[in-house]
C-alpha positions, -999 to +999 in steps of 0.1 A: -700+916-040-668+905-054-656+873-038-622+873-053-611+904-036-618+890-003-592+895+026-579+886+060-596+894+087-578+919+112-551+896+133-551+866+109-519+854+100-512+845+060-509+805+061-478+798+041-497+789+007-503+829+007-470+834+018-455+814-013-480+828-035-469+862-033-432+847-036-443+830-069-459+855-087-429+880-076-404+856-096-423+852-128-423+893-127-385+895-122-379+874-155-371+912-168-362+919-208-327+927-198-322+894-176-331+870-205-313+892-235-280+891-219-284+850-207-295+843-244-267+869-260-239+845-239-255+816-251-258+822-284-223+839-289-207+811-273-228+780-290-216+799-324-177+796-310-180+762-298-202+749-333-168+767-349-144+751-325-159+717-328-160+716-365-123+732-365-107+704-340-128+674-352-144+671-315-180+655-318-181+663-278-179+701-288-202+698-316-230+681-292-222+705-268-228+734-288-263+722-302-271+721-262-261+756-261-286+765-292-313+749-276-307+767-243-310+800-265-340+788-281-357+781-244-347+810-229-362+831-259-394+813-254-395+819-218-397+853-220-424+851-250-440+829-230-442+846-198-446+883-214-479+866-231-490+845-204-489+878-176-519+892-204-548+895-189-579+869-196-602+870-225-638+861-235-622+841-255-590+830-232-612+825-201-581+807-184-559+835-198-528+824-216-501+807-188-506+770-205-487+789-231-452+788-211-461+747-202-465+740-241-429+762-248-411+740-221-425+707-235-416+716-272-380+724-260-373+690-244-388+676-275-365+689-300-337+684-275-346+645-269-349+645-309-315+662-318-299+636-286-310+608-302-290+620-333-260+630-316-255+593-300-262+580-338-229+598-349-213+591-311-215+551-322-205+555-352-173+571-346-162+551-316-140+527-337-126+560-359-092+568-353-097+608-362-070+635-354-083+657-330-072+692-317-075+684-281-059+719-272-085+738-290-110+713-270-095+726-236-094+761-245-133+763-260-146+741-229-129+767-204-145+794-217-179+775-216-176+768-182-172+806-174-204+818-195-227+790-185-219+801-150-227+838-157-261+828-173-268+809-146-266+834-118-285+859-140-312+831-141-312+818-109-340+836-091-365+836-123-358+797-123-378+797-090-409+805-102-411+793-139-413+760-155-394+769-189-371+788-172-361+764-147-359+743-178-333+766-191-313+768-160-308+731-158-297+726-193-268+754-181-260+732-156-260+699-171-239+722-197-210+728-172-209+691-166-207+693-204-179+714-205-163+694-173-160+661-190-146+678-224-118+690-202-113+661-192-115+638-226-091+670-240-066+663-215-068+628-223-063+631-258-033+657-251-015+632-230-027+598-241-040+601-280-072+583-263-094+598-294-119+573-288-127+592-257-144+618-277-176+598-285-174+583-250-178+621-235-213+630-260-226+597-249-218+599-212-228+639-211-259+635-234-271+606-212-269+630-187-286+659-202-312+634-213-323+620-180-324+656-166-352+669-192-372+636-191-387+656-159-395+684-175-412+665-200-431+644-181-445+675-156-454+693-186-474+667-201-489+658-166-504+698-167-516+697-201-535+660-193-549+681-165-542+656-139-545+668-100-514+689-090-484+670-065-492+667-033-533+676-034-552+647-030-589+651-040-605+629-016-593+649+017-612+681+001-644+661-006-646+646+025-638+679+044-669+699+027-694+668+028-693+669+069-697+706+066-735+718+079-764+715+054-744+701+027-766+669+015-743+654-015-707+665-033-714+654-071-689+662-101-657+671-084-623+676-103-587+686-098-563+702-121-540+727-125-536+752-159-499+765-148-478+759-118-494+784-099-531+779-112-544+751-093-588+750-094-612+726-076-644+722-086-681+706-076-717+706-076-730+708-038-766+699-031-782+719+001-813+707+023-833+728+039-830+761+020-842+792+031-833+821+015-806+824-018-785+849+011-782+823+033-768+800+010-746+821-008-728+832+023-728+798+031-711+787-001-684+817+001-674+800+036-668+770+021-647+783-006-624+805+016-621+768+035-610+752+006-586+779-005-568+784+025-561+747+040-561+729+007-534+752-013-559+756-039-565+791-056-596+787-074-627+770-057-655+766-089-685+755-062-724+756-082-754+752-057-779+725-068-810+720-046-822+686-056-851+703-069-863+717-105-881+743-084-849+761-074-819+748-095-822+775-124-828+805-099-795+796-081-773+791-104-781+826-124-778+842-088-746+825-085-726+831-123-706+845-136-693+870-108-696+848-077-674+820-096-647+845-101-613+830-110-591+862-113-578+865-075-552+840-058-559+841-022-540+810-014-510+791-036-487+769-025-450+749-040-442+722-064-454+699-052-478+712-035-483+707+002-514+712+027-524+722+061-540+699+085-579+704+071-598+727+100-626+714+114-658+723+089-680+751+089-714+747+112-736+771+096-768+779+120 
């Protein structure tokens, strides 16, 4: 029997962890080719413009600016290298499959965009007390047309975001982008009117600080994935508690938490039975358990491994119950980030 295939029964209503599940998975499927080549082909035209433009007028704001807009580019190709490898199927050697691949893209893009920051304010500081010419008209003009293609990318983007964590990346680097292109506007007209050219500096350190403080996050979630650490919103204790008062259960030994992706969140355990009568009965029992902790606990993959208490039975189990009981392929429940739960039902009495 296949346990991962299981489904409702007749009149059962999906609990909304299915519900978002199926929502979930339908966004990473939308991030199309076409959706992410003409975001990244608006990104990288204008980051070449504005690199030009800022080296032309003299603006450090434009310069930062446009090294944003490269590293947007460079997430966004990611993302869909990312998420084209991570929809391949499992391997004997990939047993999780290959969606950690898209967590460790988004945390090497904040990286190298917390690196090249720290850089930016460097040359920020050391130009506040320069009096340089700058072309504040040329400022205006580039940061107008930024505001209008970082607005295009981002409606193209806007649905993938939902259901990816290096895309969602990208899409909030657009936006702190057209806060970017806001406050160069604004130091332009400045400069136009006023000859404030300190102001320049002022706008990379106020619109990096920004952009800084909005990829910390992203940093921080992805390394909180990779250290394997229980998922938002799950706590562990709850689940234990709920399967120690169900029937025949005697002890609940080696459980763990974690999630592999944002979607892949797995609970595991060794349960200890009394009063054993046939492997049947206890298998059936254990699938109950499983479809309990799926469905109430917004976890997709229950790992449960039968040990009697007893050398007499413990090998016979566990080769009646791996590999294809323990089947990790099928989502049957998922739920948001972060994640949220159902009252736990009461558990089940097995007779």
């Amino acid at each position: 029997m296949d346990y991962g295939k299981q489904t409702d029964a007749p009149g059962n209503i999906p609990n909304r962890h299915e519900m978002h599940a199926k929502h979930t998975h339908a966004s990473i499927e939308r991030l199309s080719p076409r959706r992410l080549l003409v975001a990244s082909a608006l990104n990288v035209g204008f980051a070449i413009t504005e690199l030009a433009g800022g080296l032309l007028s003299n603006s450090l704001a434009l310069i930062s600016d446009s090294v944003h807009n490269f590293a947007d580019t460079s997430s966004l190709a990611m993302a869909f290298v990312a998420n084209r490898i991570g929809l391949k199927q499992r391997t004997s050697k990939y047993t999780f499959g290959y969606h950690r691949l898209e967590i460790l893209t988004a945390l090497c893009n904040a990286v190298v965009l917390l690196v090249v920051y720290l850089f930016i304010f460097i040359e920020a500081f050391k130009r506040i007390h320069s009096h340089a010419h700058i072309d504040s008209r040329m400022m205006l003009t580039i940061a107008g047309l930024g505001i209008a293609v970082k607005l295009a990318a981002m409606l193209i983007l806007r649905r993938p975001s939902q259901g990816s964590l290096n895309v969602r990346a990208a899409y909030l680097h657009l936006l702190a982008d057209i806060f970017s292109s806001l406050t160069v506007i604004c130091g332009g007209l400045a400069i136009q009117l006023w000859h404030l050219t300190w102001i320049d500096p002022l706008i990379t350190f106020g619109a990096g600080t920004y952009i800084v403080l909005r990829t910390c996050p992203i940093l921080l979630e992805s390394l909180r994935i990779l250290m394997e650490a229980s998922p938002r919103g799950i706590d562990i204790q709850p689940i234990i508690e709920w399967v120690e008062q169900c029937d025949k259960i005697e002890a609940v030994r080696e459980t763990h938490l974690w999630q592999i992706s944002e979607q892949d969140v797995y609970f595991a355990a060794r349960l200890t039975f009394h009063n054993i009568h046939s492997l049947e009965q206890t298998q059936a029992q254990l699938e109950e358990i499983e479809t309990g902790i799926k469905r109430h606990f917004g976890i997709q993959h229950a790992l449960l491994s039968i040990d009697t208490g007893t050398s007499k039975h413990k090998g016979t189990l566990k080769a009646r119950l791996r590999p294809q009981d323990l089947n990790v392929e099928q989502d049957l429940c998922t739920s948001t980030t972060p994640f949220e739960h159902t009252s736990p039902p009461s558990p089940p009495i097995f007779t």
